[in-house]
PDB file of N, CA, C and O in Angstrom, chain B, residues numbered from 101:
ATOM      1  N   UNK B 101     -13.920  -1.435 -34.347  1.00  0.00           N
ATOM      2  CA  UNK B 101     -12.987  -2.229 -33.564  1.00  0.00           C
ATOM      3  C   UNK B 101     -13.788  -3.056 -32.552  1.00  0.00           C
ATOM      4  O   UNK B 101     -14.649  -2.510 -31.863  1.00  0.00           O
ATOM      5  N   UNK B 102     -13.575  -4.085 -32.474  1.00  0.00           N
ATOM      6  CA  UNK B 102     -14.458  -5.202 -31.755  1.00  0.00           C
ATOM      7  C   UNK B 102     -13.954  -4.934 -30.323  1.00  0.00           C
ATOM      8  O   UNK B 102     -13.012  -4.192 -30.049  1.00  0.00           O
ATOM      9  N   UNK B 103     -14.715  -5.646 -29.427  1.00  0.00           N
ATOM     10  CA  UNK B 103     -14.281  -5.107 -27.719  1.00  0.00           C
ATOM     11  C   UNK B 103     -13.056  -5.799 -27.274  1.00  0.00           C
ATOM     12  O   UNK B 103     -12.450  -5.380 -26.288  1.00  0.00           O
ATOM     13  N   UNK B 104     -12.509  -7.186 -28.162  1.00  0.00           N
ATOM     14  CA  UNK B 104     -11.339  -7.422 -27.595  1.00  0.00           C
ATOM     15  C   UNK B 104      -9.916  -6.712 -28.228  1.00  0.00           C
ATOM     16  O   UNK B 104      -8.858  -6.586 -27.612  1.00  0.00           O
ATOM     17  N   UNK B 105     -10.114  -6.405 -29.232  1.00  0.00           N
ATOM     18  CA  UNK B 105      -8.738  -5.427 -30.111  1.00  0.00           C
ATOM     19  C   UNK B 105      -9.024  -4.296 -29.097  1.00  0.00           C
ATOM     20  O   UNK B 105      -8.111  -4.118 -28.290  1.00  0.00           O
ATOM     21  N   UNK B 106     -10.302  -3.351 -28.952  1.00  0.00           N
ATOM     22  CA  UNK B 106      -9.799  -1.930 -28.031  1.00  0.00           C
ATOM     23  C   UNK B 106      -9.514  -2.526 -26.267  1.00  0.00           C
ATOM     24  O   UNK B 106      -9.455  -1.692 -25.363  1.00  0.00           O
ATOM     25  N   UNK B 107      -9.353  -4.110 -25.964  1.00  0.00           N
ATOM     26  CA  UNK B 107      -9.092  -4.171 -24.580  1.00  0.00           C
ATOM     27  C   UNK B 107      -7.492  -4.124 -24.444  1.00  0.00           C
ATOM     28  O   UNK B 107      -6.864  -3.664 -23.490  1.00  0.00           O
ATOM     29  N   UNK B 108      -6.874  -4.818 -25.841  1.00  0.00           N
ATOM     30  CA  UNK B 108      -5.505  -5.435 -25.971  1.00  0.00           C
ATOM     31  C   UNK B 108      -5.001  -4.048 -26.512  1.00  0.00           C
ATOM     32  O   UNK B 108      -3.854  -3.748 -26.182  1.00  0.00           O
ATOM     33  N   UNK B 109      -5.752  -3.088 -27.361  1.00  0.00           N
ATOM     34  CA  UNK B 109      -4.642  -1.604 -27.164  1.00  0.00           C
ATOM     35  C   UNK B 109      -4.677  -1.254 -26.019  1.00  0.00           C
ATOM     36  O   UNK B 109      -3.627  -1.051 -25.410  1.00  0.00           O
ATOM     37  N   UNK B 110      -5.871  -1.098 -25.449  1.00  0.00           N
ATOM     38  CA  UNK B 110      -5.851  -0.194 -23.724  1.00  0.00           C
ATOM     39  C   UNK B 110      -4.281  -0.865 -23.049  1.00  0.00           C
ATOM     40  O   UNK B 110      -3.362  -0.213 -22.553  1.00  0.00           O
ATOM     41  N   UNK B 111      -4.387  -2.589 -23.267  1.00  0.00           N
ATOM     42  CA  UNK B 111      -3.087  -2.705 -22.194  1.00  0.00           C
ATOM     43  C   UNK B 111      -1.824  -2.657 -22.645  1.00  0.00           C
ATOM     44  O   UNK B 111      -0.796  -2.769 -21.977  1.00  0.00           O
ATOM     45  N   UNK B 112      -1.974  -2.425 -24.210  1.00  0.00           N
ATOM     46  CA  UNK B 112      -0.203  -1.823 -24.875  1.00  0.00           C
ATOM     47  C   UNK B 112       0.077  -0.238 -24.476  1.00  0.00           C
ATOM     48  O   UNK B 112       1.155   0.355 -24.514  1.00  0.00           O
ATOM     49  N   UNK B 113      -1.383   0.330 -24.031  1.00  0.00           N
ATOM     50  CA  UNK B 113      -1.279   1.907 -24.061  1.00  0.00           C
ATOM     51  C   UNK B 113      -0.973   1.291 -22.524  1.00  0.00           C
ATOM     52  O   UNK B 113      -0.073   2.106 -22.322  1.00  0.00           O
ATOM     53  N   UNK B 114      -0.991   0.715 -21.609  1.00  0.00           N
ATOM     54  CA  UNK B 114      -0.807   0.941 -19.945  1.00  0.00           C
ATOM     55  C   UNK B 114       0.901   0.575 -20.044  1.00  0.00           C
ATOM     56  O   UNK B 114       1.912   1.189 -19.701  1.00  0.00           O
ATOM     57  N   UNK B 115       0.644  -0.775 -20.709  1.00  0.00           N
ATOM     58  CA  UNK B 115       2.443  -1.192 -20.677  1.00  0.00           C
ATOM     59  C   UNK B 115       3.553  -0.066 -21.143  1.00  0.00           C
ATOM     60  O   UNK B 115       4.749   0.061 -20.880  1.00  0.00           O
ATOM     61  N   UNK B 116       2.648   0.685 -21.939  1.00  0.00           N
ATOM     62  CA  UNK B 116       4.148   1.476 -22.695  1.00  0.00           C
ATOM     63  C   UNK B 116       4.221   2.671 -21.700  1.00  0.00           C
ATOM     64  O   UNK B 116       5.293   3.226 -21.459  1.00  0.00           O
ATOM     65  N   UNK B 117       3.356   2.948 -21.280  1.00  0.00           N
ATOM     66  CA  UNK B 117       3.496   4.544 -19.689  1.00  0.00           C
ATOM     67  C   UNK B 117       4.223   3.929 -18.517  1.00  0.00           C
ATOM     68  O   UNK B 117       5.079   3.057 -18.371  1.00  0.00           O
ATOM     69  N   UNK B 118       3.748   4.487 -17.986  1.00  0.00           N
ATOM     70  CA  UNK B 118       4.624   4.373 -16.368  1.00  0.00           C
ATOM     71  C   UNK B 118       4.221   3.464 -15.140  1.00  0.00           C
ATOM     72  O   UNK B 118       4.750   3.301 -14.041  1.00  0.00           O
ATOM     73  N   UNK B 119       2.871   2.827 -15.844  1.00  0.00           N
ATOM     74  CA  UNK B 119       2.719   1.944 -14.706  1.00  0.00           C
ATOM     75  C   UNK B 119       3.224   0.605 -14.512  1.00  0.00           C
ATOM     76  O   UNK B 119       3.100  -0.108 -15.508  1.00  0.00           O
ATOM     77  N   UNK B 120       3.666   0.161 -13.678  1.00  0.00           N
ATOM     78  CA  UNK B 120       3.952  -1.131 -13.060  1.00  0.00           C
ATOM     79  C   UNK B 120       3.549  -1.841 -12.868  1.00  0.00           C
ATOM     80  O   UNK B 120       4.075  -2.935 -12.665  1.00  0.00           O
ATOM     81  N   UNK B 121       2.363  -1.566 -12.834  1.00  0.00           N
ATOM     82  CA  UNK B 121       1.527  -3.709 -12.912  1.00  0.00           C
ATOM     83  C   UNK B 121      -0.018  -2.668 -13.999  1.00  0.00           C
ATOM     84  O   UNK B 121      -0.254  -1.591 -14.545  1.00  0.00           O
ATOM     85  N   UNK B 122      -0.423  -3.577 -13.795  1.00  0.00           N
ATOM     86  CA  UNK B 122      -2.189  -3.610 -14.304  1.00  0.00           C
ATOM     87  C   UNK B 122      -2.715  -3.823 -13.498  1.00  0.00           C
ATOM     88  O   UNK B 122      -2.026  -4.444 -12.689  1.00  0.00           O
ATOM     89  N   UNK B 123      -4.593  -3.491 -12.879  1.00  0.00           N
ATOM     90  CA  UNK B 123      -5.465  -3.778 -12.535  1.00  0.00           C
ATOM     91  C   UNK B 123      -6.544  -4.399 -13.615  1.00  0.00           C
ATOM     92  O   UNK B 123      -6.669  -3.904 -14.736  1.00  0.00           O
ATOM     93  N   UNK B 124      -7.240  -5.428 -13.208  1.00  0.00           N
ATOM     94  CA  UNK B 124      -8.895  -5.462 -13.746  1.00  0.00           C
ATOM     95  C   UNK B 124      -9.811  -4.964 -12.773  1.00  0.00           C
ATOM     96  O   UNK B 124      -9.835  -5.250 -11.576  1.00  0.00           O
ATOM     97  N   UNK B 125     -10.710  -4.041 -13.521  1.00  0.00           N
ATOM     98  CA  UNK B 125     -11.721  -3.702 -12.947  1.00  0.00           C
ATOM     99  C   UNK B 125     -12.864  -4.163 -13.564  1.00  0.00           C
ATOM    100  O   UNK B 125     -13.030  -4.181 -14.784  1.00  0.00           O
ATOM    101  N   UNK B 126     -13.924  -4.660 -12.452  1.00  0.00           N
ATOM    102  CA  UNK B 126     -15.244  -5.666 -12.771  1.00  0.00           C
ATOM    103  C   UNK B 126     -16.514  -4.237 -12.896  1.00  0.00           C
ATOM    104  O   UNK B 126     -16.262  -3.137 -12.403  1.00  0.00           O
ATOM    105  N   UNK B 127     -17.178  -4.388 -13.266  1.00  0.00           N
ATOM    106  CA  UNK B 127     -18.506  -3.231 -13.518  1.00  0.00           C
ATOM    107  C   UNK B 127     -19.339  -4.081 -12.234  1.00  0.00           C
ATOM    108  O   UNK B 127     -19.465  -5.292 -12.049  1.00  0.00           O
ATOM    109  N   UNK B 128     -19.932  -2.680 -11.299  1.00  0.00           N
ATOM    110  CA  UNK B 128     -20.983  -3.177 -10.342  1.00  0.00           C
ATOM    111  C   UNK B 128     -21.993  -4.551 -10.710  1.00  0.00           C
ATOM    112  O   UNK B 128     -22.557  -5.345  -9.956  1.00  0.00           O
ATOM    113  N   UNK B 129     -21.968  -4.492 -11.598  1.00  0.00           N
ATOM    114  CA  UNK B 129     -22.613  -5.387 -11.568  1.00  0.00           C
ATOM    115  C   UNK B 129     -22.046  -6.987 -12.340  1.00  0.00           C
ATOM    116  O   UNK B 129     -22.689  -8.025 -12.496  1.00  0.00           O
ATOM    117  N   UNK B 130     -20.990  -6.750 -12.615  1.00  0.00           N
ATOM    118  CA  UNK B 130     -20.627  -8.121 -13.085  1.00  0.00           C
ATOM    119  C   UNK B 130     -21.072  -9.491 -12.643  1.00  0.00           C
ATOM    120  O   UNK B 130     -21.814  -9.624 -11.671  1.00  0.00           O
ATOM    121  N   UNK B 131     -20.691 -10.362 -13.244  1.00  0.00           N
ATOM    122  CA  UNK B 131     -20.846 -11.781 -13.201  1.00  0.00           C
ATOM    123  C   UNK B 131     -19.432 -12.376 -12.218  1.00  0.00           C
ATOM    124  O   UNK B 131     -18.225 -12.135 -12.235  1.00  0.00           O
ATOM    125  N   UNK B 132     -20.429 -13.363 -11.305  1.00  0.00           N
ATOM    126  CA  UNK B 132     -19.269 -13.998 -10.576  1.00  0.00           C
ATOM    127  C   UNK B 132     -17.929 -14.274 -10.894  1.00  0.00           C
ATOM    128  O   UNK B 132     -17.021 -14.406 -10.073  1.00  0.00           O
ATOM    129  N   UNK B 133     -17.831 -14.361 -12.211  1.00  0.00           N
ATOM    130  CA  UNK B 133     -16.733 -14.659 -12.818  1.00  0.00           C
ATOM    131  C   UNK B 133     -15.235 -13.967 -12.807  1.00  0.00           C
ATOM    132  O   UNK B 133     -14.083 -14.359 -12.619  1.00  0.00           O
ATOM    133  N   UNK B 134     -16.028 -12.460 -13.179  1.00  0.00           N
ATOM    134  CA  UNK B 134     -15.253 -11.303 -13.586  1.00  0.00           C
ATOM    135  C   UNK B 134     -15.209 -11.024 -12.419  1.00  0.00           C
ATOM    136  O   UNK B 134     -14.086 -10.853 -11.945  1.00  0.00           O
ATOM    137  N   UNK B 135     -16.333 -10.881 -11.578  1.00  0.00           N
ATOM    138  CA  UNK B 135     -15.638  -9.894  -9.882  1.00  0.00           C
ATOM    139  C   UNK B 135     -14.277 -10.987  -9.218  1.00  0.00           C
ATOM    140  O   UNK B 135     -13.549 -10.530  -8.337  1.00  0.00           O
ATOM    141  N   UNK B 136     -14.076 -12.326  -9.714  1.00  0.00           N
ATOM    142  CA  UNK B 136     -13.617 -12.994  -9.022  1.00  0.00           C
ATOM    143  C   UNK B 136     -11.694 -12.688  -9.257  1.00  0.00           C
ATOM    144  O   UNK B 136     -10.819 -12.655  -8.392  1.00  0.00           O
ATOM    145  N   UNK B 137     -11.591 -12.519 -10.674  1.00  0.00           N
ATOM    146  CA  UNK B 137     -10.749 -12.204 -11.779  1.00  0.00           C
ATOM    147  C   UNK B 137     -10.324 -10.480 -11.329  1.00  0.00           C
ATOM    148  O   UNK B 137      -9.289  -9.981 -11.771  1.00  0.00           O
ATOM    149  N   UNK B 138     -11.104  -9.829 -10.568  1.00  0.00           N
ATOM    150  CA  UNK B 138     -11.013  -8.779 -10.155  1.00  0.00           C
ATOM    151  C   UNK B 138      -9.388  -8.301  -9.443  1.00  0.00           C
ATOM    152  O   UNK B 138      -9.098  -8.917  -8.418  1.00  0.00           O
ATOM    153  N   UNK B 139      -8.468  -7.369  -9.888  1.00  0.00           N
ATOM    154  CA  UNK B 139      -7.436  -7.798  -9.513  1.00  0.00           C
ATOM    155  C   UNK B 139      -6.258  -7.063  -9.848  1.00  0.00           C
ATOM    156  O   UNK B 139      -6.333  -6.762 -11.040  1.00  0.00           O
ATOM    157  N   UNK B 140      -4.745  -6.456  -9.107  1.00  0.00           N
ATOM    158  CA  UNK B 140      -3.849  -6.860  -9.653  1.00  0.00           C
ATOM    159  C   UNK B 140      -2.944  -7.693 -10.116  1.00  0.00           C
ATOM    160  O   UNK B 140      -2.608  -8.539  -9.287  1.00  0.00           O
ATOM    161  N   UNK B 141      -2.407  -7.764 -11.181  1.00  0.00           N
ATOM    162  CA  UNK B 141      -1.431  -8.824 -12.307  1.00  0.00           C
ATOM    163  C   UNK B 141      -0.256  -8.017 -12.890  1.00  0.00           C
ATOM    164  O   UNK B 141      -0.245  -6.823 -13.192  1.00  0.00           O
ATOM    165  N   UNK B 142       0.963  -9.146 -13.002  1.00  0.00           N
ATOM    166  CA  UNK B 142       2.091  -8.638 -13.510  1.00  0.00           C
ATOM    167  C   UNK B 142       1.414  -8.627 -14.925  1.00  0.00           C
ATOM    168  O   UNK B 142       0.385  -9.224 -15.243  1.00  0.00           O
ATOM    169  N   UNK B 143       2.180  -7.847 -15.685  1.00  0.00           N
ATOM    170  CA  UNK B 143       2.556  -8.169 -17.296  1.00  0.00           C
ATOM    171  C   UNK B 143       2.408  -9.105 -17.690  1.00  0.00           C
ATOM    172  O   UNK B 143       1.664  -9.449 -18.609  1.00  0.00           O
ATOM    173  N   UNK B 144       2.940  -9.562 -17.204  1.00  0.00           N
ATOM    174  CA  UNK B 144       3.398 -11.367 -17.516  1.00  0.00           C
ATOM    175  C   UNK B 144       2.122 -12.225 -17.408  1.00  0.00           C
ATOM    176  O   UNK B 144       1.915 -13.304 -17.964  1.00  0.00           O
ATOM    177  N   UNK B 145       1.411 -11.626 -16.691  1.00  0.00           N
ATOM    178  CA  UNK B 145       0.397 -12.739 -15.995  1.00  0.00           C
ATOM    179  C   UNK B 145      -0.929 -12.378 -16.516  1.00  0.00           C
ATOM    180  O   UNK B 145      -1.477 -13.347 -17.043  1.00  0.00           O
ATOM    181  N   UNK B 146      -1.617 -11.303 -16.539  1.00  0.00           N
ATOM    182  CA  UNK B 146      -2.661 -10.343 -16.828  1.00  0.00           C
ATOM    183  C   UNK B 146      -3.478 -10.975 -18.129  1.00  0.00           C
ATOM    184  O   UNK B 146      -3.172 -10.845 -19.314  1.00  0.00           O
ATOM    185  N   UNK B 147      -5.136 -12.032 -17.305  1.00  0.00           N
ATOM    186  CA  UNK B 147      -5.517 -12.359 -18.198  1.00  0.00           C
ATOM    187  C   UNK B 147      -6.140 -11.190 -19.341  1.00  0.00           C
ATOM    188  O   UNK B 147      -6.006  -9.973 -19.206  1.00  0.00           O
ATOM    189  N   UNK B 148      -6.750 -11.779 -20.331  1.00  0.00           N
ATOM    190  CA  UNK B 148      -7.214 -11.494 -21.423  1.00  0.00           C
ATOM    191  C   UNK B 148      -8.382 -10.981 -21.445  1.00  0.00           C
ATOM    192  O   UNK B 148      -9.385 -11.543 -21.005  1.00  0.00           O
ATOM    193  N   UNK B 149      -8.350  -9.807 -21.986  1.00  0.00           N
ATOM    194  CA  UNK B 149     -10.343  -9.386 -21.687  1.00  0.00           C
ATOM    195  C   UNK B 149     -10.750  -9.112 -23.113  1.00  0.00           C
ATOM    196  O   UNK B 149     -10.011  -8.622 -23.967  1.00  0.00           O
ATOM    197  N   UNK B 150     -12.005  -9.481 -23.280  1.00  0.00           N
ATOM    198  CA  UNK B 150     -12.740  -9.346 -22.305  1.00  0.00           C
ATOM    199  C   UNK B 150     -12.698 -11.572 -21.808  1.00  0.00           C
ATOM    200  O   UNK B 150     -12.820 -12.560 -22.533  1.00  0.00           O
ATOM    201  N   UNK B 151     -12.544 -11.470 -20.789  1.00  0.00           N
ATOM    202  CA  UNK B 151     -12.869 -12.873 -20.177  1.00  0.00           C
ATOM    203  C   UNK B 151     -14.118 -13.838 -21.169  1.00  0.00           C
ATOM    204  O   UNK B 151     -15.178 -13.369 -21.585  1.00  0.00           O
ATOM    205  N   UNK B 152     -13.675 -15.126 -21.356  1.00  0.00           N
ATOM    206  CA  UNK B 152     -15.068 -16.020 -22.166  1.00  0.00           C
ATOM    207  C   UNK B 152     -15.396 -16.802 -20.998  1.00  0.00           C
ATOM    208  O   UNK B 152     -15.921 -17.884 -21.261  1.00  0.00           O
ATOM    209  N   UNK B 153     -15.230 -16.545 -19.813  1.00  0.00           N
ATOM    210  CA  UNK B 153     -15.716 -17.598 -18.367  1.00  0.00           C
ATOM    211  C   UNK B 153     -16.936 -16.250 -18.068  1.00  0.00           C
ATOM    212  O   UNK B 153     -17.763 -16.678 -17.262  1.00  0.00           O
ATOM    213  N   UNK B 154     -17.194 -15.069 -18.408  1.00  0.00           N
ATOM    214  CA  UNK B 154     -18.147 -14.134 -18.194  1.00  0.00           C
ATOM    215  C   UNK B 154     -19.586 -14.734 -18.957  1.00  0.00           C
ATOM    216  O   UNK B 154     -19.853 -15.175 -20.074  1.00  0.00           O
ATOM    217  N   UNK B 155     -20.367 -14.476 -17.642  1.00  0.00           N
ATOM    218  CA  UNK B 155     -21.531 -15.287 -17.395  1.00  0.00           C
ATOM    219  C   UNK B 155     -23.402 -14.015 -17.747  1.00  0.00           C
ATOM    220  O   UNK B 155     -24.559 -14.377 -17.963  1.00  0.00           O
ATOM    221  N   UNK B 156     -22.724 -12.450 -17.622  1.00  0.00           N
ATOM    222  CA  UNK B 156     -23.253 -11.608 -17.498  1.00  0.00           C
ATOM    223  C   UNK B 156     -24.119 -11.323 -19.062  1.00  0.00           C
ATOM    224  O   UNK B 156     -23.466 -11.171 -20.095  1.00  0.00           O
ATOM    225  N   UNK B 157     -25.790 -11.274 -19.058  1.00  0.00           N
ATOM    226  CA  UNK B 157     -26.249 -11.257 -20.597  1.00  0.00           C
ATOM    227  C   UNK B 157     -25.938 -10.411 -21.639  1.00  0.00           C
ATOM    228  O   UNK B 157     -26.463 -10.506 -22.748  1.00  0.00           O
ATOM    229  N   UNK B 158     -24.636  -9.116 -21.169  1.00  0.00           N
ATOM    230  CA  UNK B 158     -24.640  -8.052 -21.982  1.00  0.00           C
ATOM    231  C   UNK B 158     -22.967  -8.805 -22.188  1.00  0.00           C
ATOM    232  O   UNK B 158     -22.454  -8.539 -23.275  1.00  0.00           O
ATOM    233  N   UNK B 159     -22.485  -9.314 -21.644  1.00  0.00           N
ATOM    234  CA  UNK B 159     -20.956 -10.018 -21.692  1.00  0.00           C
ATOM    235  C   UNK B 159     -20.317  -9.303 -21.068  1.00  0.00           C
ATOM    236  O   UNK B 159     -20.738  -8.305 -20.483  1.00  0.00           O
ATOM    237  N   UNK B 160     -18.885  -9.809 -21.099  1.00  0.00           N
ATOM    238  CA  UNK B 160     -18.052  -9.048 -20.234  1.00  0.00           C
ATOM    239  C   UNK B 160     -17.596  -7.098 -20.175  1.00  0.00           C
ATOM    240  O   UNK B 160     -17.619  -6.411 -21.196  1.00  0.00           O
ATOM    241  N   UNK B 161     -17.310  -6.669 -19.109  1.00  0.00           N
ATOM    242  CA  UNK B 161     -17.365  -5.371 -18.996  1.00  0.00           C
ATOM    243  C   UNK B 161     -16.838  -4.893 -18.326  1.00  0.00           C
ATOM    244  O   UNK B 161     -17.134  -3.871 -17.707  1.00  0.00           O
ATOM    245  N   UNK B 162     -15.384  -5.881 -18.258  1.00  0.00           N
ATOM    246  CA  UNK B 162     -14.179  -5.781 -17.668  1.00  0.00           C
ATOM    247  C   UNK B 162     -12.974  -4.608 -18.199  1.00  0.00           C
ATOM    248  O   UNK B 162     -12.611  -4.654 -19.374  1.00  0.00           O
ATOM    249  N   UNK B 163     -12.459  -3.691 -17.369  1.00  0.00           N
ATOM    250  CA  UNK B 163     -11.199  -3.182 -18.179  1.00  0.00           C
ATOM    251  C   UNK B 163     -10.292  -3.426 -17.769  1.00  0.00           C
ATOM    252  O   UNK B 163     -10.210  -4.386 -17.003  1.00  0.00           O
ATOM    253  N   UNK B 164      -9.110  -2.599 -18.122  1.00  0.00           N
ATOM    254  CA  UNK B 164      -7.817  -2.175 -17.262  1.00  0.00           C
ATOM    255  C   UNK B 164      -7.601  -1.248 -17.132  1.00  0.00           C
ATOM    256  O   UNK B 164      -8.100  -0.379 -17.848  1.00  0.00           O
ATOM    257  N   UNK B 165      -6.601  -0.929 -15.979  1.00  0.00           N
ATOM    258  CA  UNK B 165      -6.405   0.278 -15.309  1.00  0.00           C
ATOM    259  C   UNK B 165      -4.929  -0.381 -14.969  1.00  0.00           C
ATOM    260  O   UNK B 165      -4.603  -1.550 -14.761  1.00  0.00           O
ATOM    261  N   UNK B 166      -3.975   1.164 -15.006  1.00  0.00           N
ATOM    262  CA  UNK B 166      -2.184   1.231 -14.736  1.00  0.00           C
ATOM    263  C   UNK B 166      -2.677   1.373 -13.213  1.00  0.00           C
ATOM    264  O   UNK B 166      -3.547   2.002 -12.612  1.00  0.00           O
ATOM    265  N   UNK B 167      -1.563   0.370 -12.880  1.00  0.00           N
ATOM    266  CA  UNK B 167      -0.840   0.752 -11.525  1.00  0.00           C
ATOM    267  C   UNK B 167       0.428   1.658 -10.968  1.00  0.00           C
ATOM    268  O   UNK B 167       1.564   1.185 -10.970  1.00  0.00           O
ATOM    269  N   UNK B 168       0.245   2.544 -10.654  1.00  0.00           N
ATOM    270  CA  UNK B 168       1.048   3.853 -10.455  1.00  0.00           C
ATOM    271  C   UNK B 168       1.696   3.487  -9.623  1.00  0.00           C
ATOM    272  O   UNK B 168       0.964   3.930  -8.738  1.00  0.00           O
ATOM    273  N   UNK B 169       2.776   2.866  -8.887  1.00  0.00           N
ATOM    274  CA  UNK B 169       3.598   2.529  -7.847  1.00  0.00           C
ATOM    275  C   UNK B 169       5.030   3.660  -7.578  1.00  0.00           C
ATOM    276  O   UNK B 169       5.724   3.818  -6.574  1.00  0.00           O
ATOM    277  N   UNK B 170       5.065   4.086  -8.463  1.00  0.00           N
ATOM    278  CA  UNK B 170       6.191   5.175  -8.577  1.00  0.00           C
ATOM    279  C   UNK B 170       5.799   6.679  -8.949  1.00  0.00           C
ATOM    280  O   UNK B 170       5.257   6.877 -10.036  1.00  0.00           O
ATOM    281  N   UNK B 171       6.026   7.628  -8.179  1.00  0.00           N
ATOM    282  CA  UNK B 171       5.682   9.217  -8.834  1.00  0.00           C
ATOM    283  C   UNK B 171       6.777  10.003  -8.468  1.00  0.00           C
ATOM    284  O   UNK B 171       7.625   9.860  -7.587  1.00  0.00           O
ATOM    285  N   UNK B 172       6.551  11.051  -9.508  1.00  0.00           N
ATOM    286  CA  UNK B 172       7.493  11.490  -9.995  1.00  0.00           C
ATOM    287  C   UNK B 172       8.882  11.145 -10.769  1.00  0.00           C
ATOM    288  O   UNK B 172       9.113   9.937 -10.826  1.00  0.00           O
ATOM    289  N   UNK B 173       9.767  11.924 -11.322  1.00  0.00           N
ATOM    290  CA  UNK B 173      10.644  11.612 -12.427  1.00  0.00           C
ATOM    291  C   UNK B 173      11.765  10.476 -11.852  1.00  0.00           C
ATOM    292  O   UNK B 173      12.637  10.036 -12.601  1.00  0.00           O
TER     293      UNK B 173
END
């Protein structure tokens, strides 16, 4: 599975649980690009990873992460 099919399951696996928005998270060492992109996003909005504006020689190494805004049932 290439790195953008396992980025686009990770965010069908966040959308279908319990969180409420998405985060991107940039790797210490990213490229200006990606730390900039660094972020919460609606659903709606939540670019595409891995990012093609990533400038870094190993490429992008961006994920996602659920935003938990609600706990419990």
């Amino acid at each position: 599975m290439d790195r953008q099919a396992e980025q686009k399951a990770a965010l069908e696996k966040i959308r279908a649980g319990l969180a409420t928005k998405v985060r991107i998270l940039a790797n210490r060492d990213g490229c200006p690009y990606c730390e900039a992109m660094e972020g919460v996003y609606e659903f709606d909005n939540v670019p595409e990873l891995p990012h093609e504006g990533c400038s870094h020689p190993h490429g992008c190494r961006c994920f996602y992460a659920p935003v938990l805004d609600q706990f419990g049932p």
